[in-house]
C-alpha positions as CSV (number, residue, x, y, z in Angstrom):
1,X,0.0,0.0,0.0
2,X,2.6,2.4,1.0
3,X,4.6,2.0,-2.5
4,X,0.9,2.8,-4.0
5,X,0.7,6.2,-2.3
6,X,4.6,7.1,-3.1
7,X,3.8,6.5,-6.4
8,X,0.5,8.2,-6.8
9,X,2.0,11.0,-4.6
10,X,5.5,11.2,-7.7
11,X,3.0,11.1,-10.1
12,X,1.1,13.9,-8.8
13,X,4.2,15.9,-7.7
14,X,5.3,15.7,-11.3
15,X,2.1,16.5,-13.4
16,X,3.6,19.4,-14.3
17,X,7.3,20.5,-15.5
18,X,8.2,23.6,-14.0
19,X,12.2,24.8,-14.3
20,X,13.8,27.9,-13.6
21,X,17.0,29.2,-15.0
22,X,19.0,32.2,-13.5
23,X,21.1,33.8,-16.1
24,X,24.1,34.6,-16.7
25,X,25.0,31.8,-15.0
26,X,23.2,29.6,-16.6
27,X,22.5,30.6,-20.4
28,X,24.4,28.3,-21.8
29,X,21.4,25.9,-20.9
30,X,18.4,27.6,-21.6
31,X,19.4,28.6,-24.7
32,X,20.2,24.8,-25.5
33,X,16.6,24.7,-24.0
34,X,15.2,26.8,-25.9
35,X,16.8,25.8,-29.0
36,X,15.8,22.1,-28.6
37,X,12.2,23.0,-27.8
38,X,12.3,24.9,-31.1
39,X,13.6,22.1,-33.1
40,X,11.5,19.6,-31.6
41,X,7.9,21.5,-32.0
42,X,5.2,19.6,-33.7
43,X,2.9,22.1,-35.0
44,X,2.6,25.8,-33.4
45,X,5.2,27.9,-32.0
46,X,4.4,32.1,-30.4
47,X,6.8,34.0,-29.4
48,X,5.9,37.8,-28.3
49,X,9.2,39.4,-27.6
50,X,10.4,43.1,-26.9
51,X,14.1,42.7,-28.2
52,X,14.8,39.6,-30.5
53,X,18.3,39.6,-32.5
54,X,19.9,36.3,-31.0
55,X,20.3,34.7,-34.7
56,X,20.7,31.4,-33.6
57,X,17.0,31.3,-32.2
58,X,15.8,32.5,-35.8
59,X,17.7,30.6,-37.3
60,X,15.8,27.8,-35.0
61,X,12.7,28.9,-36.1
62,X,13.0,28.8,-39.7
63,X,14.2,25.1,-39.6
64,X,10.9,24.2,-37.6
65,X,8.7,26.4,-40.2
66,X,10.3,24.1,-43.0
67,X,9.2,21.5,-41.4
68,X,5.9,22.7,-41.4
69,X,5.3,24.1,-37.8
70,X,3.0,27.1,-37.8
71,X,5.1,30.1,-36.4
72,X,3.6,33.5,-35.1
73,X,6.1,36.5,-33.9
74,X,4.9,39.1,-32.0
75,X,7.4,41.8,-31.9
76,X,7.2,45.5,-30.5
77,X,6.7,48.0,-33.5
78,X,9.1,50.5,-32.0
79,X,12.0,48.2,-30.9
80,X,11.7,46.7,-34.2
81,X,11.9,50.0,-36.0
82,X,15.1,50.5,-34.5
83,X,16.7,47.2,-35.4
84,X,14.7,45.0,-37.8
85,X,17.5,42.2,-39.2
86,X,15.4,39.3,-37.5
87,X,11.9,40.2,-38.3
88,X,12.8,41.0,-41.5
89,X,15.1,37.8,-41.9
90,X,11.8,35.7,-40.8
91,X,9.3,37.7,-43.4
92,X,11.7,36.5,-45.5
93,X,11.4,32.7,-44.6
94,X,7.5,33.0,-44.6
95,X,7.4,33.3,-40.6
96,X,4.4,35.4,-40.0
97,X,5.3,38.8,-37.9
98,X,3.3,40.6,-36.2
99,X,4.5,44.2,-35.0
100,X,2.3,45.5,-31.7
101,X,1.7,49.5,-31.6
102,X,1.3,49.4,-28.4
103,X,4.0,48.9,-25.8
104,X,4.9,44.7,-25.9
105,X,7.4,44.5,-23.4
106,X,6.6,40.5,-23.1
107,X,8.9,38.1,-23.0
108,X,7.5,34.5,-23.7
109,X,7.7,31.6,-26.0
110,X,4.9,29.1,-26.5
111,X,5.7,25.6,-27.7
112,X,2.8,22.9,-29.1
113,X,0.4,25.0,-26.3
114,X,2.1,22.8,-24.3
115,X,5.0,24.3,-22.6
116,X,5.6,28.2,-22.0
117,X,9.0,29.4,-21.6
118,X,8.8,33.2,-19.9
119,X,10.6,35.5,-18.0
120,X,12.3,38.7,-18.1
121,X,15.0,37.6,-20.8
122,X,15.0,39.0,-24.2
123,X,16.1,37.2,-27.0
124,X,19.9,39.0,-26.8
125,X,23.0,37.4,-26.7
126,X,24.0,40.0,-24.0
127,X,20.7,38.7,-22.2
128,X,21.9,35.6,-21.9
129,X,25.3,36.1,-21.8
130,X,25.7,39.0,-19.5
131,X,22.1,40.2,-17.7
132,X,21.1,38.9,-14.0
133,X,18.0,37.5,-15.9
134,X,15.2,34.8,-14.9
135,X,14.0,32.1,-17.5
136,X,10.6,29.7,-16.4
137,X,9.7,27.2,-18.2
138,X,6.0,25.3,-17.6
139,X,3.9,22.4,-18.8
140,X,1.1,23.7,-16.1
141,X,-2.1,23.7,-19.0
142,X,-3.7,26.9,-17.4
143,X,-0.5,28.6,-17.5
144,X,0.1,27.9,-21.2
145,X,-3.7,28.6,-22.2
146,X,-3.5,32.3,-20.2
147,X,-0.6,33.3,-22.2
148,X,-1.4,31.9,-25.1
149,X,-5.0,33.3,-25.2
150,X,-3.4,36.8,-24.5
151,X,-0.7,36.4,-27.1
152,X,-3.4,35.7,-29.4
153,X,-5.3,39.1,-28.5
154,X,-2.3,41.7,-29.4
């Protein structure tokens, strides 16, 4: 009985992913992460981020939309008037872009609507290379459906 319970109690405990990754210490990893959960998407990936010109990432992206996943980019209309290599590298690759008029300060990644990877990290090399910044990454469903449905609203 009691191996019942400590199994039922693991499973439970471990319904849901959840990691976090504290940069710079550790942004070697998450951007493997990140990467890999990129390559290995099915069918959707959205992203809505403020500052995106790590080309790796992009580079990431237009791999899975060859492959036939469905990729949405929301990007802040100012930032991107200031520097537009990526969104303009991912026009170019049929990635649908979508620049927000309003202030999108968001930082978040959604992959399969199943996991969410958010934080306060932009997509920067010196984000992840140099910033104090905070990566999370969940499978929690209600988690992924919230963002996604307000992703989906900009």
């Amino acid at each position: 009985m009691f191996k019942i319970v400590l199994v039922a109690l693991f499973l439970v405990l471990n319904l849901y992913s959840n990691e976090v990754y504290i940069l710079p210490k550790q942004g070697e990893q998450i951007k493997d992460k990140i990467s890999e959960s990129i390559t290995n998407a099915k069918s959707e990936i959205l992203i809505a981020m403020y500052n995106f010109s790590y080309k790796k990432f992009a580079k990431d992206l237009v791999n899975a939309s060859k492959n036939g996943v469905k990729i949405t980019v929301f990007l802040d209309s100012k930032k991107v008037k200031d520097d537009s290599e990526i969104s303009e590298y991912l026009k170019k690759n049929n990635i649908k872009v979508v620049l927000v008029k309003d202030k999108m300060h968001l930082k978040v990644a959604l992959i399969d609507s199943k996991v969410a990877i958010f934080g306060s990290t932009n997509w920067t090399k010196e984000s992840f290379e140099e910033n104090y910044e905070l990566i999370y990454i969940s499978e929690d469903e209600k988690t992924v459906e919230t963002l996604s449905s307000f992703i989906k609203s900009l």
